[in-house]
C-alpha positions as CSV (number, residue, x, y, z in Angstrom):
1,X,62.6,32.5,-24.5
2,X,65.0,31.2,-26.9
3,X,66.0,31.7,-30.4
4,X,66.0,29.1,-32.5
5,X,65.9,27.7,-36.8
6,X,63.0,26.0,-37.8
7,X,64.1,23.4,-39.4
8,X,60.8,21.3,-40.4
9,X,57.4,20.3,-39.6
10,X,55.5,17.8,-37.5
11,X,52.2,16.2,-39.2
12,X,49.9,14.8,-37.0
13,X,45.8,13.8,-37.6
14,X,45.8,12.5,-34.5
15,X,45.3,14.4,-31.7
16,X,44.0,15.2,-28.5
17,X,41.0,17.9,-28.7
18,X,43.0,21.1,-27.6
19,X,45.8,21.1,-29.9
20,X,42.8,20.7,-33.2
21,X,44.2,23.1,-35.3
22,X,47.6,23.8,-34.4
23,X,50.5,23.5,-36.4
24,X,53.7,22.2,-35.2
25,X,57.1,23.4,-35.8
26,X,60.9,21.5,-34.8
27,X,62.8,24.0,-33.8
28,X,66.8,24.2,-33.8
29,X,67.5,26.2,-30.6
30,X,70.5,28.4,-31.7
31,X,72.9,29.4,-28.6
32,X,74.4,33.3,-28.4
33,X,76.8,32.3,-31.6
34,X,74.6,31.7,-33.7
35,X,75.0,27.7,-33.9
36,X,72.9,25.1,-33.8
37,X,72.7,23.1,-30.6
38,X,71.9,19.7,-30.8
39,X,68.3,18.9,-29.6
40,X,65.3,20.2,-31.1
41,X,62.2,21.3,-29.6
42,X,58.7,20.8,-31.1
43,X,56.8,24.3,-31.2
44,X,53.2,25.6,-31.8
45,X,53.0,27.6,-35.1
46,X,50.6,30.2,-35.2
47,X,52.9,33.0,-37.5
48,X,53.3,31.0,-40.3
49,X,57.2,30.5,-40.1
50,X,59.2,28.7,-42.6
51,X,61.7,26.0,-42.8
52,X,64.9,28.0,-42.8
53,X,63.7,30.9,-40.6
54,X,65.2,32.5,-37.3
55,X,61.9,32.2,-34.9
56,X,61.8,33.3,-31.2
57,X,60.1,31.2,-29.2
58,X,58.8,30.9,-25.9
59,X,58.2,27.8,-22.8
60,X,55.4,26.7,-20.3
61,X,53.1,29.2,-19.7
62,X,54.3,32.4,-21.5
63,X,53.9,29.9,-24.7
64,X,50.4,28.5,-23.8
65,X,49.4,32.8,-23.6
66,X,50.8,33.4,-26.8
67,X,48.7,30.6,-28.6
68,X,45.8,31.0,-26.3
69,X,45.2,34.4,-24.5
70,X,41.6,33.6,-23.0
71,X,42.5,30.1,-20.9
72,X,45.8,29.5,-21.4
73,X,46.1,26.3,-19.1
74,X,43.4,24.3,-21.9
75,X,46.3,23.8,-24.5
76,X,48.8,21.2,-24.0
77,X,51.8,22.8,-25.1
78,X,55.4,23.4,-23.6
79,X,56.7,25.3,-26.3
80,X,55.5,27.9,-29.3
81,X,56.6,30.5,-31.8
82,X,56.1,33.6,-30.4
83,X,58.0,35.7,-33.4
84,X,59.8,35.3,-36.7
85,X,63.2,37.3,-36.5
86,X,63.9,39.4,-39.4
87,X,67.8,40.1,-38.3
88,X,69.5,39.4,-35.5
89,X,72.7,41.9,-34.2
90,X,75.2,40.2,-32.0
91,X,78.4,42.4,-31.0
92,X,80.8,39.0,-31.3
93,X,83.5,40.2,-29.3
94,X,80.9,40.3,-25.9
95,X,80.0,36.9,-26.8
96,X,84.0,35.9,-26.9
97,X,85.0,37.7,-23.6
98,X,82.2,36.7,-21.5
99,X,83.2,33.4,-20.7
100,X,86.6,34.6,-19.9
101,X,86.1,37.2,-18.0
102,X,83.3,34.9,-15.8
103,X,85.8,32.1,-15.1
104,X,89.0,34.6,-14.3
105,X,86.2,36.4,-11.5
106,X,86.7,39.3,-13.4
């Protein structure tokens, strides 16, 4: 699972039979700091989340479960939103050490 910021939406009429009625989210995947990485991933929307919100969401088959409980391999997915994050509490001085104290072996 990731966290990530939706930052718009993906219209399409077109579409093969399993994914009728899905919506379609790009996702920002955000790394431990809080930034933006630079790729986006395209995510099933069954929550409702908004462009601008913090979602959590979840790959391969974990995301096909979330969307689809009863048959989970019949949706062609890879990715969906599995939550919509209301805060998000990061202790930054973890984040800042741990690289350090990974590459010194400590």
């Amino acid at each position: 699972m990731f966290l990530g910021k939706v930052v718009g939406t993906v219209w399409s009429t077109k579409k093969t039979e399993n994914l009728q009625n899905l919506r379609f989210l790009i996702i920002n995947p955000l790394n431990l700091k809080k930034a933006p990485l630079t790729d986006v991933v395209i995510c099933a929307d069954l929550l409702g989340a908004g462009v601008g919100e913090t979602v959590i969401c979840a790959y391969g088959h974990a995301a096909r479960q979330a969307i689809y409980p009863q048959n989970p391999n019949a949706l062609s997915i890879e990715a969906a939103v599995v939550g919509i994050v209301d805060r998000v509490d990061v202790d930054e001085n973890l984040i800042e050490d741990s690289p350090r104290q990974i590459k010194s072996g400590k």
